[in-house]
C-alpha positions, 0 to 999 in steps of 0.5 A, a space after each residue: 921331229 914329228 913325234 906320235 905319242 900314244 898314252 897321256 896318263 899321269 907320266 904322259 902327259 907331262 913328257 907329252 909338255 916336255 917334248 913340246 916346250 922342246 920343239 917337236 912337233 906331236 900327234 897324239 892318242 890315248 884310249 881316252 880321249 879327253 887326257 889327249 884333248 887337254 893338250 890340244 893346244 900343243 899338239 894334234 889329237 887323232 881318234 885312233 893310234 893309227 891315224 896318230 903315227 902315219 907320218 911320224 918319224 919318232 913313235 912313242 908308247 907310254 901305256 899300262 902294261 904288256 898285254 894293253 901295249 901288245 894290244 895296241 901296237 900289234 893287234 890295232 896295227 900301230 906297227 904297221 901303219 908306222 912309216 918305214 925307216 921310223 923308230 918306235 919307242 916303247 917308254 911303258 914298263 913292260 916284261 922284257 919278253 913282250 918288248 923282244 916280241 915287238 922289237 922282232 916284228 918293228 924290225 921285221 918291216 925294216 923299221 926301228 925299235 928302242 925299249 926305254 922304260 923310264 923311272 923318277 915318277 910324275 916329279 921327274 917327269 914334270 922336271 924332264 928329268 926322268 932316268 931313261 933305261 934304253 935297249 937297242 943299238 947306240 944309232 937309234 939311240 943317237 937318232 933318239 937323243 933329241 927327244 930323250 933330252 927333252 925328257 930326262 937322261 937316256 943310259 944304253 943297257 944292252 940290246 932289245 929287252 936290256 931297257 926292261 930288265 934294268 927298269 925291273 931292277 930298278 923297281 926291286 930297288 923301289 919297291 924294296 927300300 920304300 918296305 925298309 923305309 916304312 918299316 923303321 918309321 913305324 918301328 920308331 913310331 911304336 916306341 915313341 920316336 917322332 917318325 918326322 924328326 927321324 926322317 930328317 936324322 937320317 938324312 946325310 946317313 948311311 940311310 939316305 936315299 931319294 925314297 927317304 926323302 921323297 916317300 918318306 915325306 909321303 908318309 909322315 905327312 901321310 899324302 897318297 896321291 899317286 906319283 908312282 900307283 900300287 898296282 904299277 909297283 905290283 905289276 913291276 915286282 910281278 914281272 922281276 919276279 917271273 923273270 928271276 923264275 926264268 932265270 932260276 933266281 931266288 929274290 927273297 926279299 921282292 917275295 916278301 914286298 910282292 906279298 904286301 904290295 898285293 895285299 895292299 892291292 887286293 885287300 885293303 883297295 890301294 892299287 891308286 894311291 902312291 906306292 909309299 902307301 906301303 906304310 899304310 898296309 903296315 897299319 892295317 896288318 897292326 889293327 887289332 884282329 889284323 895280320 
């Protein structure tokens, strides 16, 4: 399939390679250029969005957030420039509400839409095997198989906008068990507990998840490099909480990780290191004078 894939950030571009090593053939832009040039020798690279989906029969956006999605698919005119009868995918995470407002304006020119957020970090993507969040209708998620299977595995939620909401949930999830996580580490850890020989306890427990053993991991050997970034996991918990708002919802706990997220964020500048980094904004409120 001729697929445009806009946004080769740290998800990017390993699905970008993924798609690839499937077959398809790529165009691809970012805003900058260089991330796209790297891959040069897979796909074609374009100087603008525009020129990326002329011909494309697949469009697929994995951008920062709503505001720079909406930028680019709406007001530097990807949508209307995709061909007619194309399906363009938003795989960013975005609010629910800025994918209904695409989603109504793709379909408005007799074109297709699919909002599928993805989750599984830079290690899923890496593997192709990505948790994909889809919402739409089951033809153009059958039209869509091909290029979801090269990247992970595709879940129809609902209609436009169920993808985005799934994916917020899941980031509470996230976002929340990471908190938990760092949390007993460092209660364990003040009462003299190996954090490391912990972690390795509660696997097989009613403790375990995928957080324990990958962010856990993180933590005791104290590695931060991004495979999911704090401001992501902010903008996520931000964006479940305005929703549960909407929704007349009250989500206690996302509250409180929203507020050490943000701290973490704003105060002690971690917005790029990886969202375990949560155990380190913990150490900063410990220090004498802090809290």
């Amino acid at each position: 399939m001729r697929i445009a894939f806009i946004g080769i950030g740290l998800m990017g571009r390993p699905m970008v390679q993924n798609l690839a090593k499937a077959g398809h053939e790529l165009h691809l832009w970012n805003r900058n250029l260089k991330k796209a040039e790297r891959l040069y020798d897979i796909a074609t690279i374009h100087p603008s969005p525009v020129e990326a989906v002329k011909n494309a029969q697949i469009v697929i956006t994995m951008l920062a957030d709503g505001p720079i999605t909406s930028e680019v698919l709406i007001h530097q005119g990807v949508v209307n420039a995709t061909p007619k009868g194309a399906l363009i995918i938003n795989m960013g995470s975005v609010e629910p509400a800025v994918d209904l407002k695409i989603a109504q304006l793709v379909t408005s020119q007799n074109k297709r839409f699919l909002d599928a957020p993805v989750s599984g970090g830079v290690q899923g993507a890496e593997a192709g095997t990505l948790t994909i969040f889809v919402g739409g209708s089951p033809a153009d998620l059958a039209y869509a198989q091909p290029a979801f299977d090269a990247m992970g595995r595709a879940n129809l939620l609902g209609p436009h906008g169920a993808g985005q909401t799934a994916k917020l949930a899941n980031q509470l999830i996230v976002g929340i068990t990471i908190g938990a996580v760092a949390e007993a580490f460092k209660l364990a850890e003040s009462a003299g507990c190996d954090a490391k020989k912990l972690r390795t306890a509660l696997m097989g427990g009613f403790a375990d998840s995928k957080i324990l053993n990958l962010h856990g991991e993180r933590m005791v050997t104290r590695n931060f490099e991004p495979g999911g970034r704090s401001w992501s996991q902010l903008k996520d918990i931000r964006n479940a909480l305005n929703l549960a708002q909407e929704n007349q919802l009250n989500l206690p706990l996302a509250q409180c990780v929203e507020t050490a997220y943000r701290s973490l964020v704003n105060d002690y500048k971690g917005g790029e290191l990886d969202h375990s980094a949560y155990y380190l904004w913990l150490e900063h409120t410990l220090e004498p004078g802090q809290g």
